[in-house]
N, C-alpha and C positions, 0 to 999 in steps of 0.2 A: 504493500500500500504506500507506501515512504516515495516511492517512485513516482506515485500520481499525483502525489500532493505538488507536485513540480508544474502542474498541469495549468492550474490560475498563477503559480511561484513566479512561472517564465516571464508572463508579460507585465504582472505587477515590479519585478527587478529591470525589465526594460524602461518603463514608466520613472521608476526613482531615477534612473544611469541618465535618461533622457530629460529629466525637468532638473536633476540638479544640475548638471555640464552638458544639455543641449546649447545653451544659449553663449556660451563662452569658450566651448572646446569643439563639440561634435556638430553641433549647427546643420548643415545640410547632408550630412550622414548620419543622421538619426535613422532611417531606414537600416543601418547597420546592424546598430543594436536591434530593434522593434522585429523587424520581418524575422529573421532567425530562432528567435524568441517565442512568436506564437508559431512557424513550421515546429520547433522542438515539442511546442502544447500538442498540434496536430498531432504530432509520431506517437507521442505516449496517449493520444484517446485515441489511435488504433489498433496501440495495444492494449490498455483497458478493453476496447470493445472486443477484442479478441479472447481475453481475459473471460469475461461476461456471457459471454458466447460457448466455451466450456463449458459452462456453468459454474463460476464462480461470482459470487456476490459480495463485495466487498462495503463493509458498514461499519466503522472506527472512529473510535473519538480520539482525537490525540492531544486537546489539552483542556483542561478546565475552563473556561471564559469566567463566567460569572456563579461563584457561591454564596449565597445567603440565603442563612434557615433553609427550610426545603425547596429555595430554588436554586437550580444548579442547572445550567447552561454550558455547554461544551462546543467547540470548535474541532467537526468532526463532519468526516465525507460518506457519502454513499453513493457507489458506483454499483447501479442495478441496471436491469436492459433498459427500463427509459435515460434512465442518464446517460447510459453509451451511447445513446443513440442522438441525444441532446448537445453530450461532448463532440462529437460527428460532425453534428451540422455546423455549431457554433465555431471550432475552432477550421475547418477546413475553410467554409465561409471567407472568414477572417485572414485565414492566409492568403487568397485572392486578394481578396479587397485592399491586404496592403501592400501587396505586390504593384498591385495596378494604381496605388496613391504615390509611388515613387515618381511614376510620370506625369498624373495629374496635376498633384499639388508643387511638383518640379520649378522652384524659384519666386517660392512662395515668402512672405514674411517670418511667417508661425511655420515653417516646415520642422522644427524639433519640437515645439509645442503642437503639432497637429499628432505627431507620433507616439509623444507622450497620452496624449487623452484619449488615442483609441486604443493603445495599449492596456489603461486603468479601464476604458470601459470592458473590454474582451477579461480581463482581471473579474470584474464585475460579476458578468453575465456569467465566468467558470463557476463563483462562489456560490451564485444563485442556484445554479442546476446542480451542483456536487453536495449542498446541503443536507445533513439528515437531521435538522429542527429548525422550527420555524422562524428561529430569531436569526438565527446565520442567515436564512431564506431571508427574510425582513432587511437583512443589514445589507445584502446584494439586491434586493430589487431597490431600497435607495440608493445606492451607489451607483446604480444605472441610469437613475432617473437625476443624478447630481450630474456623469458625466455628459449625458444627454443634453443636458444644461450651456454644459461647455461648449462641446461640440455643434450643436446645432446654432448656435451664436458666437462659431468660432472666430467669422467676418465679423468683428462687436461695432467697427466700425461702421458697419452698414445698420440704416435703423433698423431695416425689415429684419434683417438678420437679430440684431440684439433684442428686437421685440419678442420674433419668435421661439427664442433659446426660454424667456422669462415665459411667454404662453404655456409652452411646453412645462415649465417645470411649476408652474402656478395651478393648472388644469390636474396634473398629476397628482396634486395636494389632496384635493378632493376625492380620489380614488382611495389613497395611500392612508387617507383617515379612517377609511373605512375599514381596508384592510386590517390597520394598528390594532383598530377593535377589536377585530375579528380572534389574531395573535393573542391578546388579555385573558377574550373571552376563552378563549382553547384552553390558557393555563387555568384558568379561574373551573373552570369542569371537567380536566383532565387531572389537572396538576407536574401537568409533564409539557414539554414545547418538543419532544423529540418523537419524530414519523412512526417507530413501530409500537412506542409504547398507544401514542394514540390513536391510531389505527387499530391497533388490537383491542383498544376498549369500547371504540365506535360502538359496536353493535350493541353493547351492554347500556347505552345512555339513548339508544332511538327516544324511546319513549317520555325522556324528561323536557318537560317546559320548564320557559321562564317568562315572568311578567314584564311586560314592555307597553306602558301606559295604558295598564289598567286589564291587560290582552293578554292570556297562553297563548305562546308560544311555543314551540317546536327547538331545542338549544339548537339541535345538530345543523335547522332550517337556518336559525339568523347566524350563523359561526360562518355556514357556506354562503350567505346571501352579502356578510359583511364583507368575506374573503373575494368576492365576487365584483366588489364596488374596487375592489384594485385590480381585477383583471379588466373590468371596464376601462379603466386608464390606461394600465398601463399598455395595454392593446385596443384602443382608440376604439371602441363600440360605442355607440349609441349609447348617452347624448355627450359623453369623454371624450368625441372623436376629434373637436375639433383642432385641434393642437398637429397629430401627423401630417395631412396636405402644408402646412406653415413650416414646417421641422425641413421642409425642400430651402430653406434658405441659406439648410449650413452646405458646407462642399458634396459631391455628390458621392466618393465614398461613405461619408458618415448616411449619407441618406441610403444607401446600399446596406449598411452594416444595422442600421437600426430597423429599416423594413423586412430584411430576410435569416438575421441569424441570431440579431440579440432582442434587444429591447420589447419590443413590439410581439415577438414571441411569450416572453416572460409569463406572460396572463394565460397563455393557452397550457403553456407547462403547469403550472402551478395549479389549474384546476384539473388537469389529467392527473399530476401526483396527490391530489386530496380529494382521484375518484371514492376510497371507503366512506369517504365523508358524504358527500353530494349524492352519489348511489342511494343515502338511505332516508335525503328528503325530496320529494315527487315534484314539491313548490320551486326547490334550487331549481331540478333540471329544467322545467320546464321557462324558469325565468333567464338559464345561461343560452334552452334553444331558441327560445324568440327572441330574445337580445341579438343571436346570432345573426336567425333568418330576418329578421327586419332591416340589421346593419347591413347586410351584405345586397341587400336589394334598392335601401337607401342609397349607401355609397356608388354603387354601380351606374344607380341613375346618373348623378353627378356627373362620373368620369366622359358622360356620354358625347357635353358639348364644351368642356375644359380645352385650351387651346395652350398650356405650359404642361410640355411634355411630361418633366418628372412628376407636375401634379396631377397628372391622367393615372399614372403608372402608382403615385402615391394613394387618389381613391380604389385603385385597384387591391391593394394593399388593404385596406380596411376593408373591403368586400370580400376579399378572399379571407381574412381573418376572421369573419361573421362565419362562414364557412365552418371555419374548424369548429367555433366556438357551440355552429348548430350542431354536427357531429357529437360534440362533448354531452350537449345538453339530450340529443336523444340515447345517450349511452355506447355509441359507437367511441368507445376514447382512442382507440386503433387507429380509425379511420380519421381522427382530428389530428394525430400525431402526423400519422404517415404525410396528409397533407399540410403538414407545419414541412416536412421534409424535403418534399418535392418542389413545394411553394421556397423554399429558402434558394434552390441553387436558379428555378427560372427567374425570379425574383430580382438574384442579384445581378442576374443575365438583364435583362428589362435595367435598371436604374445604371448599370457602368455600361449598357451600351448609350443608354440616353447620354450618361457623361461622357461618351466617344463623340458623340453628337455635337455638344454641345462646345465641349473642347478643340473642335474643327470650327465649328461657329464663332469663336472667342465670345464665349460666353452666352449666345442668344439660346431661349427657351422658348419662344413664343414660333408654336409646329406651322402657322400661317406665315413666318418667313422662312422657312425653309422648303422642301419641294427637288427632287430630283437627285436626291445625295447615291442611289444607288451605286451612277455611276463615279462616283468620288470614292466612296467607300465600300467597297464588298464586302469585305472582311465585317463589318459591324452589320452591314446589312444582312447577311446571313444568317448570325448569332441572332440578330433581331427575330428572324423569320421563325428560327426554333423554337426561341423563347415564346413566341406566341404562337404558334399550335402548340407547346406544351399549356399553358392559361387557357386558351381557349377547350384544351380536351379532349384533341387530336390523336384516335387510338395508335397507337404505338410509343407515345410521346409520356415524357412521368406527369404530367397534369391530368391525364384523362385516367389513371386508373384511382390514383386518389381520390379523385371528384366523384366519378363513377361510385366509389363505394359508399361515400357521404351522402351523395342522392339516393343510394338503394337503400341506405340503414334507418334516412329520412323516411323514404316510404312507407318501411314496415312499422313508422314508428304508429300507427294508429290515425287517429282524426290528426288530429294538432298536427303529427309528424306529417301526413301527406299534406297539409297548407302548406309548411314548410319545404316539403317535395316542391312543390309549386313554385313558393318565393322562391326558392334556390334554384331550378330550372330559368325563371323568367331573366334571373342573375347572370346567368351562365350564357343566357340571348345577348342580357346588355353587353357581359363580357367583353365577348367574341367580337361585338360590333365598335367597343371603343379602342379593344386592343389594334383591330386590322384598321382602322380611322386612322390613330395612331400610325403606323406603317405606311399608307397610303399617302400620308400630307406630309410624313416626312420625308420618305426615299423616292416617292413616284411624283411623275409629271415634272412640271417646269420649276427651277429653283426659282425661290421669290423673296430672296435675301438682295443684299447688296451688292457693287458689282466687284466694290475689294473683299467682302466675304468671299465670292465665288473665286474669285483669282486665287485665293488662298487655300481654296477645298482642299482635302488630301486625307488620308488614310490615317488613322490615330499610328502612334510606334507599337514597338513589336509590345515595350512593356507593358502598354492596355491592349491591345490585341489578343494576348497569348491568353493572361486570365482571362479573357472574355471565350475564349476557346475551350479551356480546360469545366468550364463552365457550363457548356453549352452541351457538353457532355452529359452532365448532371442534368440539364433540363429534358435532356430526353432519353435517358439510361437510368435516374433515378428511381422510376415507376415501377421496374420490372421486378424489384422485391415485392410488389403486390399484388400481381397477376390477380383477377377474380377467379374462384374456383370453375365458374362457368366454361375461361375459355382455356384453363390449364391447371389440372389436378394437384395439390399441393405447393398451387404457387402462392399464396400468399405466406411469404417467409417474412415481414416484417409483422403481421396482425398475429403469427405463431413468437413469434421472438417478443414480441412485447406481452403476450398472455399474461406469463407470471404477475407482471404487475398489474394491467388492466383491465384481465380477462378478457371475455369473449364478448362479441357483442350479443341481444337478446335476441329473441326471435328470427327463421327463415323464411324466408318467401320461396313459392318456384321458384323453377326455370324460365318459365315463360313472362313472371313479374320483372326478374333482373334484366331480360331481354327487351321489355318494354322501356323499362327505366335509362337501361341501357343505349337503347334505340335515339330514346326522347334527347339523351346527349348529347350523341353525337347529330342529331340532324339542327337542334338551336345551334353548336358551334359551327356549322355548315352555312347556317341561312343568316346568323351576324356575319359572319364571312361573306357572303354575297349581297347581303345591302350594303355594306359598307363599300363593296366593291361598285354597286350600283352608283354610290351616291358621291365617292370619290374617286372614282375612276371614269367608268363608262360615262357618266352626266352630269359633272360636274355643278351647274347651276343649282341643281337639287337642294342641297344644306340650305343656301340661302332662300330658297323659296317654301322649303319648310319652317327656318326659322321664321320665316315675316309669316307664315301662316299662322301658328302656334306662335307668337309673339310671346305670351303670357307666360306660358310652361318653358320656353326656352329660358326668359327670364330667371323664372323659378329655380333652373337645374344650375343655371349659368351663375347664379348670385349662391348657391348651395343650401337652399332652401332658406335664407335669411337667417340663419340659428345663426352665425356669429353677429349679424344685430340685433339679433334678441338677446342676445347674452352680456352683451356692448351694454342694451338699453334699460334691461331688468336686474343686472349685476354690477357690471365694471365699472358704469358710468354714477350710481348711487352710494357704490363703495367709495368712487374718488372725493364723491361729494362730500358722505360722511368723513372722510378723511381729511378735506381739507379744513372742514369747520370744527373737528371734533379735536383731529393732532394738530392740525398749523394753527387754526383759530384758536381753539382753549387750553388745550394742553402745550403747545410749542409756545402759543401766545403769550397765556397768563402764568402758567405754571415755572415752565422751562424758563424763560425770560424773565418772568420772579423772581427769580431762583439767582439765575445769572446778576440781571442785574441790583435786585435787593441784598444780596447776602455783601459784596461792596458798600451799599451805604450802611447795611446795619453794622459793619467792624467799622466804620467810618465816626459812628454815631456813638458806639462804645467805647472807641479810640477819643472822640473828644470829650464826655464824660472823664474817661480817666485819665485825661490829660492835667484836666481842670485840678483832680486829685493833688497831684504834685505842685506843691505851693511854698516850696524852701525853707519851710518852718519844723525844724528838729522835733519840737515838744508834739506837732501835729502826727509826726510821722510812728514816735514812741506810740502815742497813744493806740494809734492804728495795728502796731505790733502789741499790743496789750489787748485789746477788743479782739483780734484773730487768734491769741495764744488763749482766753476764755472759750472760746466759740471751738476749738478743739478740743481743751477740755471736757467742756459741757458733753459736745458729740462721744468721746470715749465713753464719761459715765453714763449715759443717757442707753447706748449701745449693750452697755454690760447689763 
């Protein structure tokens, strides 16, 4: 086990190496240290997974954190098949992303501080997922959400940027209180914050309430429902979400590293690891599947007529998160994982090809001046092409068998779960149709950029290139660990390899249901495919004669339903208010500045009173030594 613990070691020792002596010694060879650093995390979570895979299960504490009275807190890992499989994604991920940041961020200001902070974040997210009690779990999902902070407002000098680093970490607040609770409530009815003890008594406390104004309740119901209010954040669902489309303001690695392999995951992991818990209230799941099925069919609408490339690909991201989240909620936790998996590598394919893009652009994001890059760039347009028939669910491709299983687990879940079937199909339309838009207004037809933009097209370097290649692989070779039994006997080796911890999911349908389900798949990612082509390619007029038709609902999607001015107009803006009259007006006002400026005149005021005192008369002065040697006196005996 001593070996693994090397595993978060590597990038947090890159992290210190890099923020004490980037700025003065290693400066634009921070890359040195950092990349090496998480490849060595990589090597050793392949061999844990390999480890894991034997079947060993590795669960150790190795030091005490916090002892008092009966609470006792330790700093200790568990590396089980969901963790391998979390360490997997997260640090392979990671080693792309910073392979392909050496050329990005290449002559940059911050380039030893940009390697420092994604170092601690990948630090982070190791602690998070290696965790075996809740408080270590707590102290990395903050530590995510602090580097998050950083990074996504790593431009600080840009306002859009520093605005949306504080949104992000403000919005999260909200989730993370909830959470906090939830953490309290665990010890306060368990008496333990570590996974097996709690887990193992689950079943023994179903049945106890607690009073919550005035109301029984269900413990095990508000533990999952509080633990729930931070997966909401921390994975941008509905009404949390709105924080991730803004988080596109930090550089576009960190927007790759927190959409597909850390952050934004976090919430999907942690209700799959506290399935004993959620399993045994009916109210959680079915609050974590519609949360699901309504984010993912919300956000998908959105991405439909967004014209900022990584913000298409970032509502995509939240849609596809609803996904897992439905999966979770109707019991399939397999089927959420796998596609946390799949979703990670086409994911990162989708946001670093967008930063190919955008990095030949010198900087433009806005997909209406762009138009024709196919023939400028193959190489990314290619990667592009995979990556979306992997999203959109293109059989052969790892998007579509993931998906496929979450829509079939959907089905059988009953009433509720086929609505769900539903929203999640209609999703899976929007999909298809804003990923291939996407592609269409960027690589096809006439460039419609500038005309020194265009003079300057050219093919990103091999450095982004190649991780976008090794990537690409992933987007469509990831899938085949979970073949449906339908079309190959024993292929699902990911939903067997994660059993021990998540079991199996409930109920089976036919043959003829999965084939239905199946069916329904792949013809939605066929026919978003062919409007999109309709309406950006073959007739181009189209878009705009639709949008002036539907003026109202283009609006609607274009503005993203108004929630961030409702949120602006019903929170932000009566917080500033009460703030400015409550802290600048009364308390900075009267208080603070009281303080300041009263506490000067009152020693001023005491200083000439005791000035006055001294009046060069000996017999005055005796006396006053006589009256204070009484007045001590007196106090001695008065005390005895």
């Amino acid at each position: 086990m001593l070996k693994y613990t090397l595993i978060p070691l590597l990038p947090f020792a890159a992290f210190v190496i890099n923020i004490l002596f980037g700025r003065k010694y290693i400066k634009d060879k921070a890359h040195w240290i950092a990349v090496p650093a998480v490849i060595g995390s990589f090597i050793l979570a392949v061999g844990a997974f390999l480890d894991v895979r034997a079947g060993e299960v590795i669960n150790v504490n190795l030091y005490n954190w916090i002892i008092s009275g009966n609470f006792n807190v330790s700093i200790g890992f568990l590396i089980d098949q969901l963790t391998a499989i979390m360490l997997i994604v997260v640090t392979s991920i990671s080693s792309l992303i910073f392979i392909y940041s050496i050329g990005y961020m290449h002559g940059d200001g911050g380039y030893y501080r940009f390697f420092s902070y994604l170092s601690l974040f990948v630090f982070s997210m190791l602690i998070l997922v290696m965790s075996n009690n809740f408080l270590l779990l707590y102290f990395g999902w903050e530590a995510v959400g602090l580097c998050s902070y950083f990074l996504i407002g790593f431009w600080f000098h840009k306002k859009s940027a520093a605005d949306a680093g504080k949104k992000a970490f403000i919005v999260n607040r909200f989730g993370d209180f909830g959470f906090g609770l939830g953490v309290i409530l665990i010890y306060l009815t368990f008496g333990s914050l570590e996974y097996t003890k709690i887990f193992g008594q689950a079943g023994g406390i179903a049945g106890q309430t607690i009073n919550i104004f005035g109301y029984d309740a269900s413990v095990i119901t508000v533990i999952c429902l509080l633990l729930f209010c931070g997966a909401v954040g921390k994975s941008a669902q509905m009404p949390l979400h709105v924080w991730l489309p803004d988080a596109m303001e930090g550089p576009t690695p960190v927007s790759a590293l927190i959409h597909a392999a850390t952050m934004v995951t976090a919430g999907v992991f942690m209700v799959a690891r506290c399935n004993p818990l959620f399993s045994l209230s009916h109210t959680a799941m079915n609050t974590v599947a519609i949360t699901g099925g309504v984010t993912a069919i919300f956000a998908a609408s959105i991405g439909l007529v967004q014209n900022d490339i990584k913000r298409v690909i970032a509502y995509s991201t939240v849609s596809q998160l609803g996904y897992m989240f439905l999966a979770l909620g109707v019991g399939a936790y397999s089927a959420g994982i796998f596609h946390l998996y799949t979703h990670a590598y086409f994911k990162a394919l989708l946001f670093l090809g967008s930063g190919s893009v955008i990095h030949a652009l010198h900087n433009e994001q806005n997909m209406q001046k762009m138009g024709g890059l196919k023939k400028f760039m193959p190489i990314t347009y290619g990667v592009f092409i995979l990556a979306t028939l992997s999203i959109t669910g293109i059989p052969g491709f790892a998007g579509f068998f993931s998906k496929d299983e979450i829509l079939y687990r959907a089905y059988l879940g009953g009433g509720v779960g086929k609505i769900l079937w539903l929203l999640a199909t209609i999703a899976a339309l929007l999909t298809a149709f804003y990923s291939w838009r996407l592609i269409f207004m960027t690589f096809h037809g006439k460039f419609r950029g500038t005309q020194e933009q265009e003079h300057h097209l050219h093919e990103s370097p091999r450095i982004i290139t190649v991780p976008l290649m090794f990537l690409a692989v992933g987007a469509v070779a990831a899938g085949w660990v979970g073949i449906p039994p339908l079309l190959m006997e024993h292929g699902d080796r990911i939903g067997e390899f994660l059993a021990p911890v998540l079991g199996h999911p409930h109920g089976e349908g036919t043959h003829a249901e999965e084939m239905m389900v199946m069916g329904m798949s792949i013809f939605v990612a066929v026919a978003g495919w062919f409007i999109a082509y309709q309406m950006y390619v073959k007739r181009t007029e189209l878009p705009q004669k639709i949008g002036a038709k539907f003026q109202d609902i283009y609006q609607l999607l274009y503005n993203k339903y108004w929630v961030d001015e409702l949120y602006s107009k019903t929170i932000v803006q009566p917080v500033l208010k009460a703030s400015d009259k409550i802290i600048l007006g009364f308390f900075d006002g009267r208080i603070i500045e009281g303080v300041v400026n009263g506490l000067p005149q009152l020693v001023g005021a005491f200083s000439e009173r005791l000035r006055k005192m001294q009046t060069g008369v000996f017999s005055f002065y005796g006396l006053i030594m006589v009256l204070g040697a009484l007045v001590i006196i007196s106090a001695v005996f008065f005390l005895r």
